[in-house]
C-alpha positions in Angstrom: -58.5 -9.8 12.8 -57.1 -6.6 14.4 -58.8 -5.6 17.8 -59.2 -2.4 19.7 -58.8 -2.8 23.5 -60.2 -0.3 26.0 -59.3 0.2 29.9 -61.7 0.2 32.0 -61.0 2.4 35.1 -63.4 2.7 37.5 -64.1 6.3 38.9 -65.5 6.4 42.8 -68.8 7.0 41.7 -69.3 4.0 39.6 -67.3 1.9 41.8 -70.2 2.8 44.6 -72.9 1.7 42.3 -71.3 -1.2 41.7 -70.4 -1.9 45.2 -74.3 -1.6 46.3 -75.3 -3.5 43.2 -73.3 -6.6 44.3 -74.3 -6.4 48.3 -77.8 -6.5 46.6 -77.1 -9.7 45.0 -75.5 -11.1 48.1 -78.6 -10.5 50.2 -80.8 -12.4 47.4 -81.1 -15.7 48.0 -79.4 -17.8 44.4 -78.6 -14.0 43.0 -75.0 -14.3 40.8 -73.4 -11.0 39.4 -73.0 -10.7 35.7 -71.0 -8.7 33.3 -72.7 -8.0 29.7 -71.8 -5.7 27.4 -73.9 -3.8 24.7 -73.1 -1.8 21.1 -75.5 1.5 22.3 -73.8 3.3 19.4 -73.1 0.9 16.1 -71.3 1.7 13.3 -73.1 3.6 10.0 -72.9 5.1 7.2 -69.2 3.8 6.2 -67.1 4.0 2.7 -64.2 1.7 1.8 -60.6 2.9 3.8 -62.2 6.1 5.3 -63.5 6.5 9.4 -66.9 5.6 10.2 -69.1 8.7 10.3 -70.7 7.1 13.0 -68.1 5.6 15.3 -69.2 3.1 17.9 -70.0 3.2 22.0 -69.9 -0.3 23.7 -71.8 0.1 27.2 -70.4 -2.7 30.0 -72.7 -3.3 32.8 -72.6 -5.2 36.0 -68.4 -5.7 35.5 -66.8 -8.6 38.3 -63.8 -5.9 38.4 -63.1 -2.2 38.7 -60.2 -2.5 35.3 -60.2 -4.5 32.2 -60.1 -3.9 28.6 -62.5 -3.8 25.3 -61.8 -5.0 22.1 -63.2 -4.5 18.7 -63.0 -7.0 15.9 -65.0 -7.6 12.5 -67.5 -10.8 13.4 -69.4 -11.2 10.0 -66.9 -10.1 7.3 -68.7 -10.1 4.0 -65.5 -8.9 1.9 -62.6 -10.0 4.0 -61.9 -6.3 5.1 -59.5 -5.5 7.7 -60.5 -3.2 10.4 -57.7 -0.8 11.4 -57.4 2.9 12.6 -59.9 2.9 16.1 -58.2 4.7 18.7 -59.8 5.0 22.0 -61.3 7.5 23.8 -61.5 8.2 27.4 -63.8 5.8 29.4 -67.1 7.7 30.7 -67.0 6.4 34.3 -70.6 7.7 34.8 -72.1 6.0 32.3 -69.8 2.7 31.8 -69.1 3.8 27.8 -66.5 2.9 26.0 -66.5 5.7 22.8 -64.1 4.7 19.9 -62.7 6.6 17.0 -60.9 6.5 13.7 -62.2 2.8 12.9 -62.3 2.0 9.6 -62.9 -0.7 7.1 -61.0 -1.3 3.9 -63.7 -3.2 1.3 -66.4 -2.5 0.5 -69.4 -5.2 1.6 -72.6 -5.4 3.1 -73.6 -7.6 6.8 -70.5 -6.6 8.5 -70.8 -6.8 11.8 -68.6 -5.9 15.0 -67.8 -8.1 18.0 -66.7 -6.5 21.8 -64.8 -8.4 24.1 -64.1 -7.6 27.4 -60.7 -8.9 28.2 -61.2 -10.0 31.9 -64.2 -12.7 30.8 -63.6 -13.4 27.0 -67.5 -14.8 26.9 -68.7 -11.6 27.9 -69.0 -10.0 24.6 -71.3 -8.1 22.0 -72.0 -7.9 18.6 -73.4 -4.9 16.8 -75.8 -4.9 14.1 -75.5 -5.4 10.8 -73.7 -2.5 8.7 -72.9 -1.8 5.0 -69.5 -0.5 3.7 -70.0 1.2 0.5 -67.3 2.1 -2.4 -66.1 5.5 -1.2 -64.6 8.3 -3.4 -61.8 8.0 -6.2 -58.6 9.0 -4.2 -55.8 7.0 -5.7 -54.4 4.5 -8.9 -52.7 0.9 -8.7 -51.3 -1.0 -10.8 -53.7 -4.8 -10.9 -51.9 -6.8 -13.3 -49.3 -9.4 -13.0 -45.8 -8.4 -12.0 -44.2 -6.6 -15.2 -41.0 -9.3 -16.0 -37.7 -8.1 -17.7 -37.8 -7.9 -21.2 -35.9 -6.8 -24.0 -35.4 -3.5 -26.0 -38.0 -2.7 -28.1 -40.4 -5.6 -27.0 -43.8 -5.6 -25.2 -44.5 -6.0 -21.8 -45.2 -9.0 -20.4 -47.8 -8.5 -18.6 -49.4 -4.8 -20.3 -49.9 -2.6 -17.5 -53.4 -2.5 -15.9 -54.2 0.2 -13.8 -56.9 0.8 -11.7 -58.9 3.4 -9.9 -59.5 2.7 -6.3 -61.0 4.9 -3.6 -59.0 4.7 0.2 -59.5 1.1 0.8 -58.5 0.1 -2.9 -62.3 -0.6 -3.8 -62.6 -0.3 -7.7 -64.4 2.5 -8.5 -66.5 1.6 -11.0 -68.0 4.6 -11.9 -64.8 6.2 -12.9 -64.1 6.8 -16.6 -61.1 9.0 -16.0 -58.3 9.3 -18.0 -55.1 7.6 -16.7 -51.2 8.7 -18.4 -48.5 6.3 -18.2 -44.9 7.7 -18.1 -41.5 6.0 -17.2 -40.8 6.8 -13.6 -38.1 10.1 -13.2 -35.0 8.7 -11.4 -35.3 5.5 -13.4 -33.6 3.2 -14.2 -31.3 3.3 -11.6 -28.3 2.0 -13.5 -28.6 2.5 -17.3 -31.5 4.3 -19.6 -33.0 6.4 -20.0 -35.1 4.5 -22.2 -38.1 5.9 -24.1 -41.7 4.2 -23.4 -44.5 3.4 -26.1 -47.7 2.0 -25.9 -50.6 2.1 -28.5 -52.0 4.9 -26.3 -49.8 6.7 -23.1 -53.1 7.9 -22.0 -56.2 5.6 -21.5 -59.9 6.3 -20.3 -60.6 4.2 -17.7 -63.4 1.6 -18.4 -65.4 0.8 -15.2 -62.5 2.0 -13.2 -60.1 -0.1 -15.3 -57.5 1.7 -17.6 -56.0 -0.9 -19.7 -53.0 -0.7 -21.7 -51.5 -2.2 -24.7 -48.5 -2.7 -27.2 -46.2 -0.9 -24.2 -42.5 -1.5 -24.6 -39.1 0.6 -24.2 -37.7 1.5 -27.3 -34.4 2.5 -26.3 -31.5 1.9 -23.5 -31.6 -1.0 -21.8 -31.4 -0.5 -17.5 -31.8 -1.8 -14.7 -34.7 -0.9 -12.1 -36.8 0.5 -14.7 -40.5 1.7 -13.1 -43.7 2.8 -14.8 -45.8 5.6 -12.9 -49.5 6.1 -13.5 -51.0 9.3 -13.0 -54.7 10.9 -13.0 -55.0 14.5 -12.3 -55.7 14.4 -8.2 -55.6 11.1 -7.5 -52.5 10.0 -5.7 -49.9 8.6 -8.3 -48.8 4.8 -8.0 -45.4 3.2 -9.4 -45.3 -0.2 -11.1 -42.5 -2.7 -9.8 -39.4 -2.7 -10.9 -38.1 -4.4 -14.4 -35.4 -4.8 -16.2 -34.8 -3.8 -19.8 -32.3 -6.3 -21.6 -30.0 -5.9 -25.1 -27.8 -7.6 -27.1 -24.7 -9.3 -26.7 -21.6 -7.3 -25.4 -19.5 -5.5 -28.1 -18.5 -2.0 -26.7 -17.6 0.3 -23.4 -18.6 3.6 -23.2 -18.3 6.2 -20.2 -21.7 6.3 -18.6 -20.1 9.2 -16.4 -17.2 11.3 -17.8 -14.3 12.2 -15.3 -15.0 15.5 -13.9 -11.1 16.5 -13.5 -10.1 19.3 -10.3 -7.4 20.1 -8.8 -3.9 17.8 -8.8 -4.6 15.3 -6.1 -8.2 16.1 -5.2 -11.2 13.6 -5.8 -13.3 14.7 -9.1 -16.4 16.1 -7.9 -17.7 13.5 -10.8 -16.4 10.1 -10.3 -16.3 8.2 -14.1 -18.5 5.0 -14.7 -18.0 3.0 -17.6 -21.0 0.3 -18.9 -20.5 -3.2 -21.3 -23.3 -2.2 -24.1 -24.4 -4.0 -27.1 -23.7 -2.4 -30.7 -26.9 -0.4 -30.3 -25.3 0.8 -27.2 -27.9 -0.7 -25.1 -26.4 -1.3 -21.4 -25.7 -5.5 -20.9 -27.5 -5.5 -17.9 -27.3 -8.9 -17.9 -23.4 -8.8 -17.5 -22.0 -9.3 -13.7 -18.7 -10.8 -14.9 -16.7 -8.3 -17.3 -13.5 -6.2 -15.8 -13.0 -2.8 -16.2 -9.9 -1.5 -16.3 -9.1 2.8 -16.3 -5.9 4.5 -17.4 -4.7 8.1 -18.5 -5.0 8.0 -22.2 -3.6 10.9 -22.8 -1.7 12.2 -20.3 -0.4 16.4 -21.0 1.1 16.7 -17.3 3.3 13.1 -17.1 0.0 12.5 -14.0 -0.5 9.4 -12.5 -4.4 8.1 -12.0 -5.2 6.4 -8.6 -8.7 5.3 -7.7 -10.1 4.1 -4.4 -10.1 0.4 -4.3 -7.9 0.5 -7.6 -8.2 1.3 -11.3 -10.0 -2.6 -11.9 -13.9 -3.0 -11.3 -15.8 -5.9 -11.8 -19.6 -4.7 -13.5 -22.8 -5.0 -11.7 -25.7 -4.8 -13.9 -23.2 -4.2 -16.7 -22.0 -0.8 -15.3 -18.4 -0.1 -13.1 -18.8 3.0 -11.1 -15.1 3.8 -10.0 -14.7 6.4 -6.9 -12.1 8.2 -5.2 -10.8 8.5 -8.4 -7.7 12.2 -8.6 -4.9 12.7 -11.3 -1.7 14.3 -9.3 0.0 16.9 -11.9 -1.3 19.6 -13.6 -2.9 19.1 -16.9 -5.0 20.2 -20.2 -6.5 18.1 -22.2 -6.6 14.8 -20.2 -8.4 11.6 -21.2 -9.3 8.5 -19.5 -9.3 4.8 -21.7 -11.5 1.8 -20.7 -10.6 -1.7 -21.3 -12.2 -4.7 -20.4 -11.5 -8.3 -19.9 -12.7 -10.1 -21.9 -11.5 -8.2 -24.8 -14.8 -5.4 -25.6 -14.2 -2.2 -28.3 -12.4 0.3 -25.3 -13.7 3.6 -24.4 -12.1 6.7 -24.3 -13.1 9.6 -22.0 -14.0 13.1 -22.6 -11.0 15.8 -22.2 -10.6 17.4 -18.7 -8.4 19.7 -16.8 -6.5 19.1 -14.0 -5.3 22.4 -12.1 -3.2 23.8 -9.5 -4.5 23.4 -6.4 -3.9 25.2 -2.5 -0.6 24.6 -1.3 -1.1 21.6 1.6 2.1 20.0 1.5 5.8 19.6 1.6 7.9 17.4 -1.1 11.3 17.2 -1.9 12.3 18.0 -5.0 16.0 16.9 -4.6 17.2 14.7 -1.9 20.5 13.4 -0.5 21.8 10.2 -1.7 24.7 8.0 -0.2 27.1 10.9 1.2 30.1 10.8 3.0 30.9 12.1 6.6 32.1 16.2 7.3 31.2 16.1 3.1 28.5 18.2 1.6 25.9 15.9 0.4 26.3 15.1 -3.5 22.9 16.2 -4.1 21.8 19.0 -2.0 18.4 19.4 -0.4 15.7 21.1 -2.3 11.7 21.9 -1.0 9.0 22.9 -2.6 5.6 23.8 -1.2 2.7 21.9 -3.4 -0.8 21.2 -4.0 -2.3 17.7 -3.1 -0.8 16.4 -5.9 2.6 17.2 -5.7 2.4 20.4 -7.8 4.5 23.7 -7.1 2.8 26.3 -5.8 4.4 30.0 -5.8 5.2 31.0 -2.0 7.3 32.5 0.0 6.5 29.9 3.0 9.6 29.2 5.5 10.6 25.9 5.6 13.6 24.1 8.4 15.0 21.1 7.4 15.6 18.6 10.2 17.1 14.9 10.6 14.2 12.5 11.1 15.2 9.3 11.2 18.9 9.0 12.8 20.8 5.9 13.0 24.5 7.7 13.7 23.0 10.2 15.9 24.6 12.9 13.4 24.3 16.6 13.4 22.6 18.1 10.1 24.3 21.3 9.3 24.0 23.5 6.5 25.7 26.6 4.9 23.4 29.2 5.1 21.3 27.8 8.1 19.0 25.1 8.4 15.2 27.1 7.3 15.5 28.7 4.3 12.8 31.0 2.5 11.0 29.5 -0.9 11.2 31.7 -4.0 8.6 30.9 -6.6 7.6 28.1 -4.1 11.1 26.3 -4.0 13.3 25.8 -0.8 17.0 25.7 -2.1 19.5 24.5 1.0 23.4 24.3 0.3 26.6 23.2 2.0 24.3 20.4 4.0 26.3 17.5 5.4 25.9 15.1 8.2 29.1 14.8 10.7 28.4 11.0 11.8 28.3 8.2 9.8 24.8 5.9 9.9 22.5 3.8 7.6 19.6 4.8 6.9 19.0 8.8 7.8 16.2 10.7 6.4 15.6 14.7 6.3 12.5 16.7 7.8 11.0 19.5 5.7 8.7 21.6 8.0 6.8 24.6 7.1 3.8 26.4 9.3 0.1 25.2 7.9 2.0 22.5 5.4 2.5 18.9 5.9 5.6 17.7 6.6 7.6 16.3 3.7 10.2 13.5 4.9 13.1 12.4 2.5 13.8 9.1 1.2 16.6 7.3 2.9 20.0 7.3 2.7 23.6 6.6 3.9 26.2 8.7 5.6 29.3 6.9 5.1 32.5 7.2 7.2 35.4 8.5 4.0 37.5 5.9 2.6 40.8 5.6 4.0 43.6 6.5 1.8 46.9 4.6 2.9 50.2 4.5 1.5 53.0 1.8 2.6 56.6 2.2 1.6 59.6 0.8 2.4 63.2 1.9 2.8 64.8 -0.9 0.8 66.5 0.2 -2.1 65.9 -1.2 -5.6 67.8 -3.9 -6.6 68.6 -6.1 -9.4 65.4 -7.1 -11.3 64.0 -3.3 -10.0 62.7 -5.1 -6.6 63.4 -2.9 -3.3 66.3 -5.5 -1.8 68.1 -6.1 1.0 71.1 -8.5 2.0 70.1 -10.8 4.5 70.5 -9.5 8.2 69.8 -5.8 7.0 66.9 -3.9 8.3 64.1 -2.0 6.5 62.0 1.1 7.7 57.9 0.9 7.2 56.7 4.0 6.5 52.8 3.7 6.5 50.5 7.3 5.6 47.4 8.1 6.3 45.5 10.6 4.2 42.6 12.9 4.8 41.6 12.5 8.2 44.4 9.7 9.1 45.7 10.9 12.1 46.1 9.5 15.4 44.7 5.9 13.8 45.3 2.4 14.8 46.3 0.1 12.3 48.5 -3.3 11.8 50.8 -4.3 9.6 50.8 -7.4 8.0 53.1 -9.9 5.7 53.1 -12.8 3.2 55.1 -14.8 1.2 52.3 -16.1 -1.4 50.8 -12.7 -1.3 48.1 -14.8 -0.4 48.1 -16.0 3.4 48.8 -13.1 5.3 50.0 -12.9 8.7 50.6 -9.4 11.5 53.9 -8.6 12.3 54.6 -6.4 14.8 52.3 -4.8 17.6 49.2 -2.5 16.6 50.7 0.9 15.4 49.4 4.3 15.7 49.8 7.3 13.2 50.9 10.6 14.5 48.8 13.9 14.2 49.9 14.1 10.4 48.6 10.0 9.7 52.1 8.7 9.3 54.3 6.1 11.4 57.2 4.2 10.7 58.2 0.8 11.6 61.7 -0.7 12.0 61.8 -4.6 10.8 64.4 -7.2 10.3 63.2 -9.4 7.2 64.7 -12.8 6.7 63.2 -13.6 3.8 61.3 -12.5 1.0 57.9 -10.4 1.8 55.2 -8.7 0.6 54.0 -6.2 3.0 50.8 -4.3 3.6 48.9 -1.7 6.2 45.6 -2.4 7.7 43.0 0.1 8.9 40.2 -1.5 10.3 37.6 1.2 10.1 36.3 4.2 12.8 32.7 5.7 12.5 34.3 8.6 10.9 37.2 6.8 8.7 36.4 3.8 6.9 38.4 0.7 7.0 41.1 0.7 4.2 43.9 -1.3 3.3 46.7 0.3 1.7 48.6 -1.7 -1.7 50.9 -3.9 -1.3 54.9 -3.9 -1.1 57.4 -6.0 -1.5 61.2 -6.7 -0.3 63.7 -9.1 -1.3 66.1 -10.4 0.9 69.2 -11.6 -0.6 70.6 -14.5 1.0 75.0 -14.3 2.1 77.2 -16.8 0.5 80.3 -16.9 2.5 83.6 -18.8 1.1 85.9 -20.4 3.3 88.6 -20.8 3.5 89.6 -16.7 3.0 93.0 -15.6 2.0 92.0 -12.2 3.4 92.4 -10.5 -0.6 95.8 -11.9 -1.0 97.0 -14.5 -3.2 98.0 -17.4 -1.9 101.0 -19.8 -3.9 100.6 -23.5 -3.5 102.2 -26.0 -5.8 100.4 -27.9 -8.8 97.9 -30.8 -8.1 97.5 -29.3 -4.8 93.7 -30.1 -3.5 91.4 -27.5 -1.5 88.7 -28.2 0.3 86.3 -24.8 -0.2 82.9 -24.6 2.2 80.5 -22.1 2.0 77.9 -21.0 4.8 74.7 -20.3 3.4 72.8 -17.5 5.7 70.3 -17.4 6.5 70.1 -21.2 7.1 66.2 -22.2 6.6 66.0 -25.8 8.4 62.2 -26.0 7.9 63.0 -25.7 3.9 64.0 -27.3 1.5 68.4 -27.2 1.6 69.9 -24.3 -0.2 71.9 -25.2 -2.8 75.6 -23.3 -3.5 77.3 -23.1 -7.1 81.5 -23.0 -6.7 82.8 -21.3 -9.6 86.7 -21.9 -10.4 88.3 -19.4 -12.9 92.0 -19.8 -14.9 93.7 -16.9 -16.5 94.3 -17.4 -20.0 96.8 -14.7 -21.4 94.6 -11.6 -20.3 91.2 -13.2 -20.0 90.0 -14.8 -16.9 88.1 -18.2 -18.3 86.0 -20.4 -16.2 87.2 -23.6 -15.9 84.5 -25.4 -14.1 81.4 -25.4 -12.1 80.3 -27.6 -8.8 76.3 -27.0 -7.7 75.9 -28.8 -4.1 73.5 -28.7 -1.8 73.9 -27.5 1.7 73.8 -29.6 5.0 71.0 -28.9 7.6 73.6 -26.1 9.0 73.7 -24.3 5.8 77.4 -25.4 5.1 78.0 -26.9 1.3 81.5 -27.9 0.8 83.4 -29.1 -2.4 86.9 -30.2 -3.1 89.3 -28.8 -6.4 92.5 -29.9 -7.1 94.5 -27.6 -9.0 96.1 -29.5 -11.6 97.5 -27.1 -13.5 99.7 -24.1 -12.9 98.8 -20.3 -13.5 96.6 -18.2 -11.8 93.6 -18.9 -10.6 90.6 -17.5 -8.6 87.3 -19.6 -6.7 83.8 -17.9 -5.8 80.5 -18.9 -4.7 77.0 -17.9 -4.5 74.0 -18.9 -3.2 71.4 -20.3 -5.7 67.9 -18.4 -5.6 65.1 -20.4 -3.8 60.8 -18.9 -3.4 62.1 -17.3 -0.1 65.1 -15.7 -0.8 66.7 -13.7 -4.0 70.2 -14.9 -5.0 73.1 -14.2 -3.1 76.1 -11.6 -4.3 78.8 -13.4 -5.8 81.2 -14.3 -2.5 84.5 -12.4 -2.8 87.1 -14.0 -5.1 89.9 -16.2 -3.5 93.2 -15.8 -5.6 95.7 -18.6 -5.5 99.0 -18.8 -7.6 99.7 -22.7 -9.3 103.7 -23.3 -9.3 
């Protein structure tokens, strides 16, 4: 049981008393001191839950100590009532009184009785007489029966409300026959409804105290947290416990909430919420499992939809409240659709507006994309001051472009300066271009009271080289530049835009394949060109190598190509004369191959022997032989046969090395 405690602190007064009334019992032979306690005031005259008109006094005498406390409790409790509500009152030092107030006593019964304790000696304690407590006046309702359970649309209550009227301790009061309305609670349910509620009477004379309902039920729209409230003129009001209100199985979606629309990229004042409902369209309250899903169904401004925590919600209770939720462009005649999964009838939305907003922001409207070095950007910058969602809004605001993120450590430059004023809310830059080339720069857009708008990224690339190679051979046979071996050929390499005053190699193959340098590194002049002196000994293909600066990229210029034609010289020389030797005389005739390639394969030499034949000079006969290590091939003809003659030789063509000029001719005169 509850207790009241009271201090006791003794004033100087009663302290004296007390002082002289324990020397006397020291002086008396056997006398003990004793502490007693005594009700001098007991309760009367209570009602259930309301103070005690008469509160009580509890007198200690004859204390063993200047402090302690007193409590109160209930000692004979007829009608297991609590006690509650004494608060203590000042101890009378003068008299030893202990006044309480405020106690109370919840049911209503007859015998109670208190008990005082005094908390320094727990067997010195009092109990007061006997008291009634009496049923008090109707104050309030309650609900007596069972708790309500869920139930389905349109069926009773299990159990009917019962509600009855009590006075402040929630006594029955049996002599009410007041009338008692039930309603459905206002605010509820808290997800679903609202429902409509039925009984075979809303409004019931109590019997005894007792208003007793029947037939109640909710007719429509299922919910969750559903409450009933009692009411009876002045008494206070009571709710019933919460229910639930069921339906059928899941068919549909409907929008609970329609989507309030704003400005472009502000959160709708009202946030949509979409609910799984039978075909009655009853909320599923029973459905915890089923995944919502929003998107624009129609869509008059091209917006984009974005939720907080995303456009999918799992339903509690059957409902999917979605927050957060803004459309970015400007729009009449929006809609929302619902789906689900699994597969329910979908929901479309009301229409809404979406409208311009405040300007807040920066965005570009145009950006750069890859560019190339000292070269106005392909696309030029444009700015334009928006709304939260990324909607123009007409100004005049001054906006500087910057570089933000630079990986060449460029210079942005512009024609007509880097802050330009908006028209209509637009920011039109021209001539931009970066000087230095880098991977990965971004632009700034900056205007007073806006945020900052930064472009995507993009690349600032060094211009392509533009190289030319020719060479100073001249064409030959076959339309090939050509030269005879041990000639010389002049390289002439050019640079285009911004060429000059660049390093670069030259380099050769044979395979056009496997290329090798020749020759030192080589530097252009001021206008990008330079020329090269070479001796070829064989056949080449030639090119010119730039290997890239941050402000030229590397290049490699096409590929030309030289023949060198290989020198056949016949021996022995009659120095253009002709030379008389009798018939079946024999020559030995050499040629020297040049150049001689000992690391190839031998060259091989063709000796052509020519007769005259009345006016025609026929050829008579043909030797191919292959050349010794040295490049020397030799042959031996006899001329059998007298007239005039002639003897030349040439060099047959190998992978390395175009065909040789016919040697000059040796004349010789047969006798």
């Amino acid at each position: 049981m509850p207790t009241v405690n009271h201090a006791i602190r003794g004033s100087s007064k009663l302290g004296a008393i007390l002082g002289s009334l324990f020397l006397v019992a020291m002086l008396l032979p056997g006398a003990a001191l004793a502490a007693t306690l005594t009700f001098t005031t007991p309760p009367a005259g209570a009602t259930g839950g309301v103070p005690f008109p008469t509160q009580p006094k509890v007198t200690i005498s004859l204390p063993d100590a200047t402090s302690g406390t007193v409590s109160l409790a209930i000692g004979t409790n007829p009608s297991a009532g609590t006690l509650s509500g004494c608060a203590p009152s000042i101890l009378d030092s003068t008299t030893g009184t202990f006044t309480f107030s405020g106690c109370r006593i919840d049911k209503a019964g007859t015998g109670y009785t208190l008990v005082a304790t005094w908390s320094t000696d727990g067997a010195v304690t009092a109990t007061s007489a006997p008291f009634n407590v009496a049923v008090g006046e109707a104050t309030r309702l309650a609900f007596t029966q069972a708790t309500i359970a869920s139930a389905a649309v349109g069926a009773n209550l299990v159990p009917q409300p019962v509600v009855t009227i009590q006075d402040a301790g929630g006594n029955t009061v049996t002599s009410s026959t007041a009338n008692v309305a039930l309603a459905i609670t206002s605010g509820t349910p808290t997800v679903g409804g609202p429902g409509a509620l039925s009984c075979t009477d809303v409004s019931v004379k109590a019997i005894a105290g007792v208003a007793t309902f029947a037939a109640c039920k909710i007719n429509a729209n299922s919910g969750v947290g559903y409450r009933l409230r009692a009411t009876s003129g002045s008494l206070t009001a009571v709710d019933s416990n919460a229910f639930d209100i069921t339906s059928d199985t899941a068919t549909k979606l409907a929008f609970s909430a329609q989507p309030g629309g704003g400005t472009g990229g502000t959160v709708w004042t009202t946030q949509p919420a979409v609910q799984v409902q039978d075909a009655s369209g009853n909320l599923v309250v029973t459905d915890n499992t089923t995944v919502v899903t929003l998107a624009i169904g129609t869509n008059p401004g091209t917006g984009t939809l974005t939720c907080t925590g995303g456009l999918a919600k799992t339903v509690v209770n059957g409902q999917a409240t979605f927050a957060g939720c803004t459309i970015n462009r400007v729009g009449t005649g929006y809609r929302l659709v619902a789906t689900s999964s699994p597969v329910r009838t979908s929901a479309t939305s009301n229409a809404f507006n979406v409208t311009l907003g405040a300007a807040a922001k920066l965005g570009f409207t145009a950006q750069p994309t890859a560019a190339t070095t000292k070269v106005s950007f392909p696309i030029q910058p444009v700015v334009a001051i928006q709304d939260l969602g990324g909607n123009t809004v007409s100004s005049t605001a001054t906006v500087t472009l910057a570089i933000g993120t630079n990986p060449g450590g460029g210079t942005l430059t512009c024609t007509n300066g880097l802050t330009r004023s908006a028209v209509a809310g637009v920011a039109t830059f021209s001539g931009c271009q970066i000087n230095n080339a880098g991977a990965g720069y971004t632009l700034t857009a900056n205007a007073t009271g806006l945020t900052a708008a930064t472009s995507t990224a993009f690349t600032v690339g060094a211009p392509a080289a533009s190289i030319t190679l020719t060479t100073s051979a001249p064409i030959g046979a076959g339309g090939l530049p050509t030269i005879t071996w041990g000639g010389g050929i002049i390289l002439t390499t050019q640079f285009g835009t911004n060429g000059g005053n660049r390093t670069f190699k030259l380099q050769a193959t044979r395979d056009n394949i496997t290329w090798f340098d020749i020759g030192p590194l080589l530097t252009t002049n001021g206008s990008g060109r330079n020329q090269f002196a070479f001796r070829p000994s064989t056949n080449f293909f030639y090119r010119a190598v730039f290997g890239g600066a941050p402000d030229l990229a590397a290049g490699t210029s096409a590929s030309v190509r030289t023949v060198v034609r290989q020198i056949a010289l016949l021996r022995p020389t009659n120095g253009g004369a002709v030379r008389s030797i009798g018939r079946n005389t024999s020559i030995t005739f050499f040629t020297v191959v040049r150049p001689s390639r000992p690391e190839l394969t031998p060259a091989r030499v063709t000796f052509s022997f020519f007769r005259l034949s009345g006016s025609t000079w026929v050829l008579s006969t043909q030797r191919t032989v292959t050349a010794a290590s040295d490049g020397r091939a030799a042959t031996t003809f006899k001329f059998s046969t007298s007239g005039q003659w002639y003897a030349r030789s040439m060099a047959n063509p190998t992978p390395y090395n175009a065909n040789s000029v016919m040697s000059t001719i040796e004349r010789y005169s047969v006798n």
